[in-house]
BALOBA-1460 file (C-alpha; in Angstrom, 3 decimals):
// residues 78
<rec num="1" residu="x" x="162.327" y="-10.283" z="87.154"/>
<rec num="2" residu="x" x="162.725" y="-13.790" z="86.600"/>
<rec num="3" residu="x" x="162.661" y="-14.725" z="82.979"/>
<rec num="4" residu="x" x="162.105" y="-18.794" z="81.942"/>
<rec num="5" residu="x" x="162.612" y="-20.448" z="78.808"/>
<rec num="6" residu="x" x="162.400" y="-23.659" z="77.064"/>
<rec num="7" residu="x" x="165.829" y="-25.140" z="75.718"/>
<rec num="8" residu="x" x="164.611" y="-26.162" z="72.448"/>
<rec num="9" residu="x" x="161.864" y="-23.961" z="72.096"/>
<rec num="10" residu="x" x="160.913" y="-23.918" z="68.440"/>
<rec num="11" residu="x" x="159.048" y="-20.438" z="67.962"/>
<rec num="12" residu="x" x="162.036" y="-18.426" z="69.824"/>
<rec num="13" residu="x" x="165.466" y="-18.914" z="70.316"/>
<rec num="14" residu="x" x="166.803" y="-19.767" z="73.773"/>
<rec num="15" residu="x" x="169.880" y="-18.117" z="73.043"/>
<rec num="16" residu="x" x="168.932" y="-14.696" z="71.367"/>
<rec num="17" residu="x" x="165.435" y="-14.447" z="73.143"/>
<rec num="18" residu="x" x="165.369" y="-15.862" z="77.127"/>
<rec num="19" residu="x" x="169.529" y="-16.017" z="77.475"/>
<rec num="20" residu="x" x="169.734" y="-12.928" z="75.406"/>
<rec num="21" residu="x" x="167.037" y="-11.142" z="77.758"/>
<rec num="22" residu="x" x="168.659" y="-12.043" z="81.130"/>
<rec num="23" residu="x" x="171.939" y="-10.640" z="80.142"/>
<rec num="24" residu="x" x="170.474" y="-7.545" z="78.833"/>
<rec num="25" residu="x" x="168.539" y="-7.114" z="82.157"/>
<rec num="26" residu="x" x="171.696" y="-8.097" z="84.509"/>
<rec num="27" residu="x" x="174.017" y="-5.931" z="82.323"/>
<rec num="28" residu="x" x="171.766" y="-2.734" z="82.575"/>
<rec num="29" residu="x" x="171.923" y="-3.056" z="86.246"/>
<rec num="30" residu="x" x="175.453" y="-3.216" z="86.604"/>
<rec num="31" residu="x" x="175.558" y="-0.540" z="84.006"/>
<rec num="32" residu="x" x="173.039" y="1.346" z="86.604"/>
<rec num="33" residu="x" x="175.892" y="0.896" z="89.574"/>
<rec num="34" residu="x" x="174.131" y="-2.731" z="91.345"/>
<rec num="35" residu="x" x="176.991" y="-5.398" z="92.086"/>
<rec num="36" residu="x" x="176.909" y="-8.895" z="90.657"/>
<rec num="37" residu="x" x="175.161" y="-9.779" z="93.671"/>
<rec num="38" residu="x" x="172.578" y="-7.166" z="93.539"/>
<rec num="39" residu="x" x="172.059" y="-7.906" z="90.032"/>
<rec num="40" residu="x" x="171.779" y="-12.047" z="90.369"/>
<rec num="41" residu="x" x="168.947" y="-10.653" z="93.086"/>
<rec num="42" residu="x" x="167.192" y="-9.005" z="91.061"/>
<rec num="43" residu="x" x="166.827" y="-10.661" z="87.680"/>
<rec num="44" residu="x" x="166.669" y="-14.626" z="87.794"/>
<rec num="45" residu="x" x="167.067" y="-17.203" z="84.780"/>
<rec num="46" residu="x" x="165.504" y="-20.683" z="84.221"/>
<rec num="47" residu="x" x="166.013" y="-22.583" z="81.234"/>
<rec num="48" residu="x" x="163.722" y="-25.526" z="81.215"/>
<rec num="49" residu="x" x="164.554" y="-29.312" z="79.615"/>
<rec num="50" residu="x" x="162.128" y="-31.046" z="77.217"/>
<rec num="51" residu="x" x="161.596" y="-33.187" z="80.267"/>
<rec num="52" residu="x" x="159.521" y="-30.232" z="82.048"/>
<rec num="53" residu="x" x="157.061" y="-29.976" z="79.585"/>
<rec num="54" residu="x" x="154.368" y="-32.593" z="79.544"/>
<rec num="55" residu="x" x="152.868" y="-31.650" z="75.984"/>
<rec num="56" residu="x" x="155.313" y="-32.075" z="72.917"/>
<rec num="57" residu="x" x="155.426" y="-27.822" z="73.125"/>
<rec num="58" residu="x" x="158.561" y="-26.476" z="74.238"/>
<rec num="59" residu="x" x="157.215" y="-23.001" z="73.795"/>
<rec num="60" residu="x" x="154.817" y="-22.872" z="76.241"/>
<rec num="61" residu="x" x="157.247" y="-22.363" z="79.048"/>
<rec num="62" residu="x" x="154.658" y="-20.940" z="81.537"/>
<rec num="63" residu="x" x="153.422" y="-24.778" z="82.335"/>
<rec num="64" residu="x" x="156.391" y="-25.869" z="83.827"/>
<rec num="65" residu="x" x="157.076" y="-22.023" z="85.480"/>
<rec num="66" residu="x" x="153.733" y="-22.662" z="87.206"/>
<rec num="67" residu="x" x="154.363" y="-26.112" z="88.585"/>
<rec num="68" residu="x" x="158.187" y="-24.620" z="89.789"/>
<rec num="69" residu="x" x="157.184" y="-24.268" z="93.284"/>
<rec num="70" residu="x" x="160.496" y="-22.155" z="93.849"/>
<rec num="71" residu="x" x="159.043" y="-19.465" z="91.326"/>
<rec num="72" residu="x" x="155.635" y="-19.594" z="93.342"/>
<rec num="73" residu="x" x="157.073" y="-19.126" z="96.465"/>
<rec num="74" residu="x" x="159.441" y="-16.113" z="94.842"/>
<rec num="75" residu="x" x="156.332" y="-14.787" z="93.358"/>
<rec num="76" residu="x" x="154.070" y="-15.065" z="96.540"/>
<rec num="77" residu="x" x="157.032" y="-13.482" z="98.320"/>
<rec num="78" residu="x" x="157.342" y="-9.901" z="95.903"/>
């Protein structure tokens, strides 16, 4: 799972939506017996700057997940 986010997204909190998410995810897999390490494998966090976005939108964090090439290549790769 990799989650991504906008910092100042204005529809959904960064902190109790796309921060909140990723710890529920990594927590459950500790909480399922995975290590830190296992769990940092296996669910992946990007919060993204007003910077990344190139409309004034900081919602629509799947513009600036798609032009990540590190997510592509992750993606391609699963």
């Amino acid at each position: 799972v990799w989650i991504t986010h906008g910092t100042h997204d204005h529809l959904l909190n960064v902190v109790t939506t796309g921060q909140a998410s990723y710890n529920r995810i990594w927590n459950a897999y500790t909480a399922l017996g995975k290590t830190p390490a296992q769990a940092n494998a296996m669910v992946k966090y990007t919060e993204y700057a007003d910077s990344a976005f190139y409309e004034p939108d900081e919602h629509l964090a799947a513009a600036p997940t798609y032009e990540d090439d590190s997510i592509i290549q992750w993606l391609l790769a699963q």
